[in-house]
GUMILUM-784188 format. One record per atom (N, C-alpha, C, CB): atom name; x, y, z. Coordinates in steps of 0.02 Angstrom, whole numbers, m for minus. Glycine has a CB too. Layout:
BEGIN
> CA, X, Y, Z
...
***
This chain:
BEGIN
> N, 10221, 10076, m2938
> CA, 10206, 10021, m2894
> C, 10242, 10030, m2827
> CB, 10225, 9955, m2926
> N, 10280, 10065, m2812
> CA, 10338, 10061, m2763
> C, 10306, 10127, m2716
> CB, 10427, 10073, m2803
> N, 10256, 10188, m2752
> CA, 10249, 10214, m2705
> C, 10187, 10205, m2687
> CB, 10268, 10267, m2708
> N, 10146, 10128, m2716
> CA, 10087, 10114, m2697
> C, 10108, 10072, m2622
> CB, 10045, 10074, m2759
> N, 10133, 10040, m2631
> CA, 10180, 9976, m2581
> C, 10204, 10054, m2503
> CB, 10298, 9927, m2655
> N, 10222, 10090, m2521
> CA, 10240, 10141, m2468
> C, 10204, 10186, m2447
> CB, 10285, 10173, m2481
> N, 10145, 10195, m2475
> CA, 10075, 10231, m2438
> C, 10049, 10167, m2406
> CB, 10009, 10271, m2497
> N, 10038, 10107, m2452
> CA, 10014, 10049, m2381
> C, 10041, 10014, m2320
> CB, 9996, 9996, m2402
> N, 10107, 10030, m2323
> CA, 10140, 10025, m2285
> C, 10143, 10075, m2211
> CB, 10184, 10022, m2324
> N, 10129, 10140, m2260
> CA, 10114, 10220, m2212
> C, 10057, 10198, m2163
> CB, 10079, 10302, m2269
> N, 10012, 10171, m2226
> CA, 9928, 10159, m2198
> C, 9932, 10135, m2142
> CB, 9879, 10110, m2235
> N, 9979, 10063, m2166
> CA, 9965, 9988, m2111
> C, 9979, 10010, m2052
> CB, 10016, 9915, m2120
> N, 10040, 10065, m2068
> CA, 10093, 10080, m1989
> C, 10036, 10119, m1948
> CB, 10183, 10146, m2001
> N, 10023, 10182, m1979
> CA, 9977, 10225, m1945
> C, 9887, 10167, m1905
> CB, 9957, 10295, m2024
> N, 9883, 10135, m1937
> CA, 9811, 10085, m1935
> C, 9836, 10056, m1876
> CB, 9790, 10021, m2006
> N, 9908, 10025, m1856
> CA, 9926, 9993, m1808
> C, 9951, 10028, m1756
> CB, 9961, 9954, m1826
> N, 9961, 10080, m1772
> CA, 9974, 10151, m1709
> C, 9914, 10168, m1657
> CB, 9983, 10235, m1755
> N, 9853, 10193, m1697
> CA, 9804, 10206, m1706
> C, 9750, 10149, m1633
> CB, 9800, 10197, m1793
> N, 9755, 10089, m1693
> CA, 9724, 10034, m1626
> C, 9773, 10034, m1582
> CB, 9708, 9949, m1642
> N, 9843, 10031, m1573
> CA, 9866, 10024, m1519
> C, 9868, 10097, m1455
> CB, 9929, 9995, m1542
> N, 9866, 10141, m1474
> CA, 9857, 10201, m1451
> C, 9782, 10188, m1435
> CB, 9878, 10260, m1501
> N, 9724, 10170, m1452
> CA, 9660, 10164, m1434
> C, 9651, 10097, m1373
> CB, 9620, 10154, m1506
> N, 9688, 10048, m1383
> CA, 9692, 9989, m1357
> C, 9722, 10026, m1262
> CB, 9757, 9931, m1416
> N, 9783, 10063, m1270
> CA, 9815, 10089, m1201
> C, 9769, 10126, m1172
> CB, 9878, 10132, m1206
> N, 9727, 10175, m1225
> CA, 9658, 10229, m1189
> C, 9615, 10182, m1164
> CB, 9607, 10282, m1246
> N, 9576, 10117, m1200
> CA, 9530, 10096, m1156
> C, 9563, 10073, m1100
> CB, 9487, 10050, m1182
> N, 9629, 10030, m1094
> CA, 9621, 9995, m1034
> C, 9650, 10051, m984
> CB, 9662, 9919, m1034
> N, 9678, 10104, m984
> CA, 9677, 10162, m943
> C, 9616, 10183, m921
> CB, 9705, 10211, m972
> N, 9559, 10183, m965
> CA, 9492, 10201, m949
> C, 9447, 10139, m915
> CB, 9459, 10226, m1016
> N, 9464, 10083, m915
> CA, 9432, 10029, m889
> C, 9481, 10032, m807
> CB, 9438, 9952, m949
> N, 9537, 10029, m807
> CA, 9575, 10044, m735
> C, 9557, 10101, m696
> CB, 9648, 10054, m744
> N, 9529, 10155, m710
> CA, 9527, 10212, m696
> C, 9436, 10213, m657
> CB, 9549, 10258, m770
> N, 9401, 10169, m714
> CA, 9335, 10155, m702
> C, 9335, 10097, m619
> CB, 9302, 10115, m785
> N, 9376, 10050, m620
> CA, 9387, 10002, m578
> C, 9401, 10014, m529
> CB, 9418, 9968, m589
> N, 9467, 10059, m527
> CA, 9499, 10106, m486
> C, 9410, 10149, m436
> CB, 9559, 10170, m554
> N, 9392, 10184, m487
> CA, 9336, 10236, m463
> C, 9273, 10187, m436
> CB, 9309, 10293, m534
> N, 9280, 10107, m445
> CA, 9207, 10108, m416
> C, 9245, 10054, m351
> CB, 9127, 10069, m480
> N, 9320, 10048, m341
> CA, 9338, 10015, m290
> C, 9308, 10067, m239
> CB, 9415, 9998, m287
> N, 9348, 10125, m249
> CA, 9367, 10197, m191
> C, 9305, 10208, m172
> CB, 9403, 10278, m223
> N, 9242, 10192, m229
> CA, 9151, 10222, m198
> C, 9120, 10187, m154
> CB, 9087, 10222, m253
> N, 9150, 10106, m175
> CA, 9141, 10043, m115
> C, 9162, 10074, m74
> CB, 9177, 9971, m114
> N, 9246, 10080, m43
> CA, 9244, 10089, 18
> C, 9228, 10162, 53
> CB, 9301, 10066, 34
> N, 9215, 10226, 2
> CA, 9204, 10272, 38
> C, 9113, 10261, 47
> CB, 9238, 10340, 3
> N, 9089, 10217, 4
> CA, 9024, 10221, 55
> C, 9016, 10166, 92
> CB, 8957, 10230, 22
> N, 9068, 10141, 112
> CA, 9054, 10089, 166
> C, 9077, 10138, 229
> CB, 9104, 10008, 157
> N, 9117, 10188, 226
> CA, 9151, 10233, 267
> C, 9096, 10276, 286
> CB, 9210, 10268, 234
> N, 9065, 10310, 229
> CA, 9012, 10342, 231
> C, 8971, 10334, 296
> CB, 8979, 10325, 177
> N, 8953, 10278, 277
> CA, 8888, 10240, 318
> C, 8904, 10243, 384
> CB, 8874, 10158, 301
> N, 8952, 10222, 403
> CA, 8981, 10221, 468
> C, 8986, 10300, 486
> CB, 9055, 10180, 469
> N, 9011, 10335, 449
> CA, 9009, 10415, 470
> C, 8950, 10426, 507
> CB, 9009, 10467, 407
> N, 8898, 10418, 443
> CA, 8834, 10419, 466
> C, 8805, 10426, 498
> CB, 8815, 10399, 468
> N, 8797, 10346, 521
> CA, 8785, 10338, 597
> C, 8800, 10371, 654
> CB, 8805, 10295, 611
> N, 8864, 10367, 659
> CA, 8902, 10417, 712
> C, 8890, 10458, 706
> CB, 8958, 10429, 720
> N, 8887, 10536, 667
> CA, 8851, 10564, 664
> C, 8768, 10586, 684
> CB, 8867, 10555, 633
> N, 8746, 10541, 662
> CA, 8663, 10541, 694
> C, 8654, 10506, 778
> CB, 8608, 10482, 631
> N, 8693, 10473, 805
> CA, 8681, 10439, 860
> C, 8732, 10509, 883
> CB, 8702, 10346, 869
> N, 8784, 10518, 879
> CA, 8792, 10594, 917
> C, 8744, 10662, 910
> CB, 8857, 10620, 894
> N, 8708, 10665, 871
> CA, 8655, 10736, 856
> C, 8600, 10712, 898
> CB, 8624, 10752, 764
> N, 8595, 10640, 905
> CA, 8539, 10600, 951
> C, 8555, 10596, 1037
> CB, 8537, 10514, 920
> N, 8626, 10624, 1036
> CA, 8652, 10630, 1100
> C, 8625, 10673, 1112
> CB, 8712, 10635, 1116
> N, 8651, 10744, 1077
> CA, 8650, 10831, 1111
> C, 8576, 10822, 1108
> CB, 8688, 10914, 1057
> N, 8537, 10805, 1069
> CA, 8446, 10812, 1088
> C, 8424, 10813, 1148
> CB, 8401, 10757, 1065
> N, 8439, 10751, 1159
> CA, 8433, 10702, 1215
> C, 8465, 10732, 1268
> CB, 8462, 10633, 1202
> N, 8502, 10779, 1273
> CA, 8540, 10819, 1327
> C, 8518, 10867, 1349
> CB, 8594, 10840, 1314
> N, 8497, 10884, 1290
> CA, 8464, 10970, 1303
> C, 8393, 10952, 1308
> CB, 8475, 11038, 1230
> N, 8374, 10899, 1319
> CA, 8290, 10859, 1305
> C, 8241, 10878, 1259
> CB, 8245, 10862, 1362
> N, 8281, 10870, 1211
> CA, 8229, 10885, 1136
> C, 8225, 10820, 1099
> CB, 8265, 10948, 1075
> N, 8154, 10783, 1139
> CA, 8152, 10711, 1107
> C, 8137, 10711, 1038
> CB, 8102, 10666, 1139
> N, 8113, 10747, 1035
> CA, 8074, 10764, 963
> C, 8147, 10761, 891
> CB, 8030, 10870, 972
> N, 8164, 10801, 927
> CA, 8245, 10806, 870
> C, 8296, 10740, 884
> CB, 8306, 10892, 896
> N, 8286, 10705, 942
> CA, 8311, 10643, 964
> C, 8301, 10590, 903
> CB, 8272, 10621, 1032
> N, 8216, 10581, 923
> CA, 8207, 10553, 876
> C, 8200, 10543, 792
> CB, 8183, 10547, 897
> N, 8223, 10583, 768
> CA, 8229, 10616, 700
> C, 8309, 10581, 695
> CB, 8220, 10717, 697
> N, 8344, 10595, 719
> CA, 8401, 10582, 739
> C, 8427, 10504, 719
> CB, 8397, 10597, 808
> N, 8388, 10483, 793
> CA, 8395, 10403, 792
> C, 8365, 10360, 738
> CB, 8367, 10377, 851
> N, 8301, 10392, 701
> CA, 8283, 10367, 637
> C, 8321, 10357, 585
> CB, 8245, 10396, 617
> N, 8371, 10408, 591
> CA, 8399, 10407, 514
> C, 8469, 10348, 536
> CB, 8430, 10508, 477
> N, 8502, 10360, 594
> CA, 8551, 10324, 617
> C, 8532, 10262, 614
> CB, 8570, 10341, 675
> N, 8464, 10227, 604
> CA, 8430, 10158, 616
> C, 8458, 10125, 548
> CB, 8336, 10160, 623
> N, 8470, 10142, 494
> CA, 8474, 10144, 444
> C, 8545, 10125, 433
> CB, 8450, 10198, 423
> N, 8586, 10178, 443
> CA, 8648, 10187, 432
> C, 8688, 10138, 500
> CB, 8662, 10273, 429
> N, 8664, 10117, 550
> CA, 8697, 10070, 585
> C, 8691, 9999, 545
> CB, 8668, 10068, 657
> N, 8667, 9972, 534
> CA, 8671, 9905, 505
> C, 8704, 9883, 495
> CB, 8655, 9888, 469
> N, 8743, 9889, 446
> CA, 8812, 9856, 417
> C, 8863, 9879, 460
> CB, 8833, 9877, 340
> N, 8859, 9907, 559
> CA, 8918, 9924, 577
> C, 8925, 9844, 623
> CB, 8922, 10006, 619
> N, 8978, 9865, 689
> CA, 8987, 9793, 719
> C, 8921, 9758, 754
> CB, 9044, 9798, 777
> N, 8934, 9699, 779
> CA, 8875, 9687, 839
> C, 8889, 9716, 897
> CB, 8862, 9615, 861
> N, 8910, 9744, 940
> CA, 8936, 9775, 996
> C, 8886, 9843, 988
> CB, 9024, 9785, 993
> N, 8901, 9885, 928
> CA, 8871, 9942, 919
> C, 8808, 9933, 896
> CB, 8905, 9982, 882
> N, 8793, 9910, 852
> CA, 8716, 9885, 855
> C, 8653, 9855, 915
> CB, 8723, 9834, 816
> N, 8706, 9829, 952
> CA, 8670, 9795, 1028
> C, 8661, 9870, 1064
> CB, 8736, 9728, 1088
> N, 8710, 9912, 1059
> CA, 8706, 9958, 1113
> C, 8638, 10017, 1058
> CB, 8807, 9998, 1139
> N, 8655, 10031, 1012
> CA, 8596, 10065, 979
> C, 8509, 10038, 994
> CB, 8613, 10054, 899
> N, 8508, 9965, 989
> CA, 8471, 9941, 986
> C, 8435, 9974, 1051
> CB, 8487, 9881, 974
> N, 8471, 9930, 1118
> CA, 8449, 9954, 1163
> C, 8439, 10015, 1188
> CB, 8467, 9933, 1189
> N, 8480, 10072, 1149
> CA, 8466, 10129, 1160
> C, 8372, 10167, 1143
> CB, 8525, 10156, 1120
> N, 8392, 10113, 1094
> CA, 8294, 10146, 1045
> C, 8258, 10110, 1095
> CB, 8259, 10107, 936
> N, 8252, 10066, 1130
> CA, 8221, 10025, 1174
> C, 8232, 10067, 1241
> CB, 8252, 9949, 1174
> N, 8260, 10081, 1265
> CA, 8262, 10135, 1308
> C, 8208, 10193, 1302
> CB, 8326, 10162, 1299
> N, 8260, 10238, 1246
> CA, 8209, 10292, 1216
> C, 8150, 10274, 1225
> CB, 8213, 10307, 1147
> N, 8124, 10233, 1188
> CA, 8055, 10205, 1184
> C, 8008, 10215, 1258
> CB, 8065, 10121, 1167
> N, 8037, 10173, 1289
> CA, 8004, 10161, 1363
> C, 8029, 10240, 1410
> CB, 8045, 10073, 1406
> N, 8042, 10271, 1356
> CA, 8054, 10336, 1423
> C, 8098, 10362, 1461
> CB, 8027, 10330, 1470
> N, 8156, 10309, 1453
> CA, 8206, 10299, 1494
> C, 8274, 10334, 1468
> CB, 8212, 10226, 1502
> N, 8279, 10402, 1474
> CA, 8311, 10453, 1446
> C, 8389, 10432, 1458
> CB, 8287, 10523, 1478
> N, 8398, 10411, 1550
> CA, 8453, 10402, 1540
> C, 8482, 10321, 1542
> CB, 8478, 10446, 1582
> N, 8466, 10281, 1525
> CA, 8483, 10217, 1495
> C, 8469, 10238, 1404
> CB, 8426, 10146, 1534
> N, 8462, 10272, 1375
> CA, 8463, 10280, 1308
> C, 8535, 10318, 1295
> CB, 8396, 10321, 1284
> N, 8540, 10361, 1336
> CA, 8603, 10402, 1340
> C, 8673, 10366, 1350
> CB, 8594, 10448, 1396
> N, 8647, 10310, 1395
> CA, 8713, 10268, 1406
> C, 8738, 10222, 1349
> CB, 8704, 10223, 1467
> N, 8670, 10193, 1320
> CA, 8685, 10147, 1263
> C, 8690, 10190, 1209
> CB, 8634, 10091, 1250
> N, 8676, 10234, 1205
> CA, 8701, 10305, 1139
> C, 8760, 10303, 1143
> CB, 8682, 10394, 1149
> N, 8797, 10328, 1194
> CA, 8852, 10335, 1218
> C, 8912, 10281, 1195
> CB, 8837, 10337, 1285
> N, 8866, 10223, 1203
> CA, 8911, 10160, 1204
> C, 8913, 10124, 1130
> CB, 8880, 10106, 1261
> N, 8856, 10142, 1109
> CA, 8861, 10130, 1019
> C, 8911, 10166, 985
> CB, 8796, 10154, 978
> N, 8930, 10231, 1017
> CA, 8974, 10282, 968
> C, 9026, 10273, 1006
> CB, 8955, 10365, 954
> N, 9043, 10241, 1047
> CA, 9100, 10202, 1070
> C, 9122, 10173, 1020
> CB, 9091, 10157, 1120
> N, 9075, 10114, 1011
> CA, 9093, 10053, 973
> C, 9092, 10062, 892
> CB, 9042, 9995, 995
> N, 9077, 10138, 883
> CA, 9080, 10140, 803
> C, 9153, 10154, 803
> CB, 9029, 10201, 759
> N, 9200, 10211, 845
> CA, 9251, 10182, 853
> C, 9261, 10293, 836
> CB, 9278, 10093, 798
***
């Protein structure tokens, strides 16, 4: 009887090791998960803004070397990726495509210019 009482005892200990050792893995794995989808928020909020800047500068050199064609390829994709930046830079994008639009190479250039100012 005494070494039934001391294998369940072995059992109980190991059974309570066991969940508690499983209990520290999930919430390491739930922090780690939390952790990983904070950092994806802000690197694609970062992203986005890259983005933009990015494409409204590739929408510059086009526009410099006068390759509307690649301009506008450019400013399409940047249309996208500006949104969620400030109002300052959005006003100046805006008017930049409104520019573009009407022809007006260098009032597009200035508000290009002035959007990737304001993306910062």
């Amino acid at each position: 009887m005494m070494q039934i009482t001391n294998v369940g005892l072995a059992t109980t200990s190991i059974v309570y090791l066991l969940l508690l050792v499983g209990s520290v893995s999930a919430q390491n794995i739930t922090n780690q998960t939390m952790t990983g989808t904070n950092m994806t928020n802000a690197t694609g909020a970062a992203a986005a803004g890259d983005l933009a800047k990015v494409k409204i500068l590739e929408a510059i050199k086009s526009l410099e070397s006068g390759d509307k064609s690649s301009a506008l390829v450019e400013l399409t994709a940047a249309q996208e990726a500006v949104v969620g930046e400030s109002d300052q830079a959005k006003m100046h994008f805006n008017e930049g495509m409104k520019a573009f639009s009407a022809g007006d190479m260098n009032g597009a250039l200035m508000h290009l210019k002035a959007a990737d100012q304001a993306l910062g």
